[in-house]
N, C-alpha and C positions, 0 to 999 in steps of 0.2 A: 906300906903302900908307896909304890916312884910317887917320888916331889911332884914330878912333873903330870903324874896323872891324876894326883890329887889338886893342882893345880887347874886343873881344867874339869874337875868334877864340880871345884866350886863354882868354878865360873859361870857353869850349865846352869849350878842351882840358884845362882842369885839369879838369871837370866830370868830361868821359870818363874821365880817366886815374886819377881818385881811389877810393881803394878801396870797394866795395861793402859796407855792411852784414852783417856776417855774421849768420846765424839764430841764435836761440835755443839755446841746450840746459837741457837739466834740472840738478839739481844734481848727482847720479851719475852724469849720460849715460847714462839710460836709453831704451829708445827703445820704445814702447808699440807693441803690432798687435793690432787686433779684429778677430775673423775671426765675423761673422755665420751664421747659423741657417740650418734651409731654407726657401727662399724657394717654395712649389709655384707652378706656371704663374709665373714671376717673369718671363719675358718680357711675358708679356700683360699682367700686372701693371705694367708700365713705362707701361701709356696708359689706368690708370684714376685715380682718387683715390688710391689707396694709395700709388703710386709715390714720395711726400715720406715713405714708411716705412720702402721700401727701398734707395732708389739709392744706388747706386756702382758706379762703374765696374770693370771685370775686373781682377784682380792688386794692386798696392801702390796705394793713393793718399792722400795726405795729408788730412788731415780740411779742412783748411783751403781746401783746392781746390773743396770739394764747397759749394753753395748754403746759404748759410743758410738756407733753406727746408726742407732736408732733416734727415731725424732724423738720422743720422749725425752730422751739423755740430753738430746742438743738444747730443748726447750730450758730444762732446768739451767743445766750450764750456764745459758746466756743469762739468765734471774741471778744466778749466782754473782755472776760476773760484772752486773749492772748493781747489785747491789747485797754484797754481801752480808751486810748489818741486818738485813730484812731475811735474808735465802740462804740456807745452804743446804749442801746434799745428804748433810746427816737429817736432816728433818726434811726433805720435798719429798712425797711417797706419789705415786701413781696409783688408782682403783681400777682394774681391771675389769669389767662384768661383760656379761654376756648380751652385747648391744644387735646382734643381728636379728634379736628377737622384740619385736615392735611393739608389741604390747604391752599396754599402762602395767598389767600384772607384774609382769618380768620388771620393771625396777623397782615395782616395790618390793619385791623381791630383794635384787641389788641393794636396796637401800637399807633393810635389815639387816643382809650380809654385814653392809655398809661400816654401820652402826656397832653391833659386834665385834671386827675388828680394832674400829676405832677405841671403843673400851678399852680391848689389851693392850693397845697402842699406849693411851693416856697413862694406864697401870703401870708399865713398864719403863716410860719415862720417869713418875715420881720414884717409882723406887732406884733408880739411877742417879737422879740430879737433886730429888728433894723439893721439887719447887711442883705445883701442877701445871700444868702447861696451856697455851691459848691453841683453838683448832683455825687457822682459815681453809674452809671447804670451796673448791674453784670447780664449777660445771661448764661444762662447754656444749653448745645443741641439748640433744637427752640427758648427758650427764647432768646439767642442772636439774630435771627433773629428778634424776634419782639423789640430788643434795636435796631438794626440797621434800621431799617423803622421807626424809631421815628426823623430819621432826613428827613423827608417827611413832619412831622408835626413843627419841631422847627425854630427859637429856645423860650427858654422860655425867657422871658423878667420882672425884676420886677425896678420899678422906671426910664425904658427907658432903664437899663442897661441888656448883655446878661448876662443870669445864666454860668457859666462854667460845662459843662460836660466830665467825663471822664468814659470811656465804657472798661470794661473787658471781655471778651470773654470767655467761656470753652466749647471745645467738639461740636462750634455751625459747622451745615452743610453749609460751603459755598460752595452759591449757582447766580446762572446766574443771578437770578430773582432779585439780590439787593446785590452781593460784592461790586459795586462800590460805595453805601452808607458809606462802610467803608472811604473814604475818603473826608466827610464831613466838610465842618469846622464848623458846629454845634457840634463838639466833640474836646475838647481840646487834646486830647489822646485816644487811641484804642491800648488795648493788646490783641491779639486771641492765645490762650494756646490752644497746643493738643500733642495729643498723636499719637506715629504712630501703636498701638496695637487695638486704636479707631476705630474697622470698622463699629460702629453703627454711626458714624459720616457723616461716606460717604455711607450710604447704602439707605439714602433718594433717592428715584428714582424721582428726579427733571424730568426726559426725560421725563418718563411713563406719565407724567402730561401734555405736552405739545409738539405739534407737531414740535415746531420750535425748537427743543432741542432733538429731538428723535435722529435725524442723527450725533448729535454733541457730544451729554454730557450726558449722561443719571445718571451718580452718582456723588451727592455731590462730593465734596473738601475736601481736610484737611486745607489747605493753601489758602488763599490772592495770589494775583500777588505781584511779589517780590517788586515793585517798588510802592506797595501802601502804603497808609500812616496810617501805622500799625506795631507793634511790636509785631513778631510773635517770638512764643515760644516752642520751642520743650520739650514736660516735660515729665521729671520720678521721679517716688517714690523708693525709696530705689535703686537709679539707674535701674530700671525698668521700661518699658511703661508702661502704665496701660490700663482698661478698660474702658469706657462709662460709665458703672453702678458706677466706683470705685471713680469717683470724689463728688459722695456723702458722698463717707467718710469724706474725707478730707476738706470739705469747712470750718470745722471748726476750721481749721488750715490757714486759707485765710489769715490773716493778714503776717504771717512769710511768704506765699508761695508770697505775693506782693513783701515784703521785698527785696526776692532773685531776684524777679525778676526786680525789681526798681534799686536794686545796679547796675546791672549788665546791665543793658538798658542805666540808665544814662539820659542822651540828647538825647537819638534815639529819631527820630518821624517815622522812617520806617528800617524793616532788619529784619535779622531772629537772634536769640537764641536760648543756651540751659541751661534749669534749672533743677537740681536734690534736690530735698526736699526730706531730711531725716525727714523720717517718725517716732515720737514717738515710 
């Protein structure tokens, strides 16, 4: 065999044979899931301008897959970028579900899906790193609803032992059909952040849907019962309430806005707060 082509046969083979770079993890081995809002007409939505606001694909997907072009990407990025020790883009995944369909059924739905992947997810890490891993689940509008119906499906289990979940709320509608999920002990902690400027929050017409709620309740909540087990947050930007729309600015300042709100909670497992994040 030429020297020289045996020389470059080896080179090919250590190449192949040498071990792969392994990903990232966080320093807890946390593994972060955002599970977005309702997206109405979000098919159609897919082939106009807005589409760089909502895309991602159906079920798990890693933020890092998705276009820099797209909000999703930018959101994590900036998490990344604020605080790396907490975020990075081998663990931030996005939940994709089918939000242009408004009914309670469809995320419980999602939230099964939900659940399911999450499994493989958790499996696929321990046999990677060896350690089990912590879940924080981030809902945003509906997609908090569909984290909170995941304690219908949990908890996730790997080597016999429970995964730890910890669930963050913003802007979700509480509602008749599942507040009391909030107090699951499938979730190690639950924060529900809102705003009182948020009236797409409470404008979900939970009644309209359902005759045994007509005469009672007819619009979402801002709030939990005070005595659930939950840390609720009253927030403002620049000492301001905000909007529904306006927490899409800002998630990409999530890490600092935990921060404020971790300092200041402490040991709570239930109670109300207020947090003001100075906004850049």
């Amino acid at each position: 065999m030429n020297k020289h082509f045996f020389l470059l046969y080896t080179l090919i083979g250590f190449t192949l044979c040498a071990p792969i770079a392994s990903e990232q993890t966080t320093q807890d081995h946390t593994i972060t899931v955002f599970v977005h809002g309702t997206f109405p007409a979000r098919k159609l939505l897919q082939f106009t301008p807005g589409r760089s606001l909502i895309y991602c694909p159906q079920g798990l997907s890693l933020a890092k897959n998705i276009s820099k072009k797209y909000h999703f990407h930018k959101m994590v990025k900036g998490c990344v970028d604020l605080n790396p020790t907490r975020y990075n883009f081998d663990q931030f995944y996005i939940f994709g579900w089918k939000s242009e369909e408004i009914y309670n059924d469809k995320r419980i739905l999602a939230a099964e899906k939900l659940v399911k992947d999450l499994q493989i997810l958790v499996n696929n890490y321990y046999q990677n790193h060896k350690v089990i891993p912590k879940l924080q689940l981030i809902g945003f509008s509906h997609g908090g609803n569909v984290v909170l119906h995941t304690a219908n499906y949990l908890p996730l289990t790997v080597q016999n032992k429970k995964v730890e979940i910890t669930v963050w709320l913003f802007g979700t509608p509480v509602q008749t059909f599942n507040q009391d999920l909030v107090n699951s002990l499938n979730f190690i902690k639950v924060y529900s952040v809102y705003s009182k400027k948020d009236w797409l929050q409470r404008m979900d017409p939970q009644g309209l849907r359902s005759k045994k709620l007509q005469k009672h309740k007819i619009w979402s909540d801002r709030t939990f019962n005070s005595t659930d087990r939950c840390v609720q947050v009253e927030f403002t930007v620049n000492n301001k309430s905000i909007a529904h729309s306006y927490y899409r600015r800002i998630f990409k300042y999530l890490p600092k806005i935990q921060e404020l709100i971790e300092a200041q909670s402490q040991e709570l497992a239930s109670g109300l707060i207020s947090i003001n994040f100075d906004k850049p």
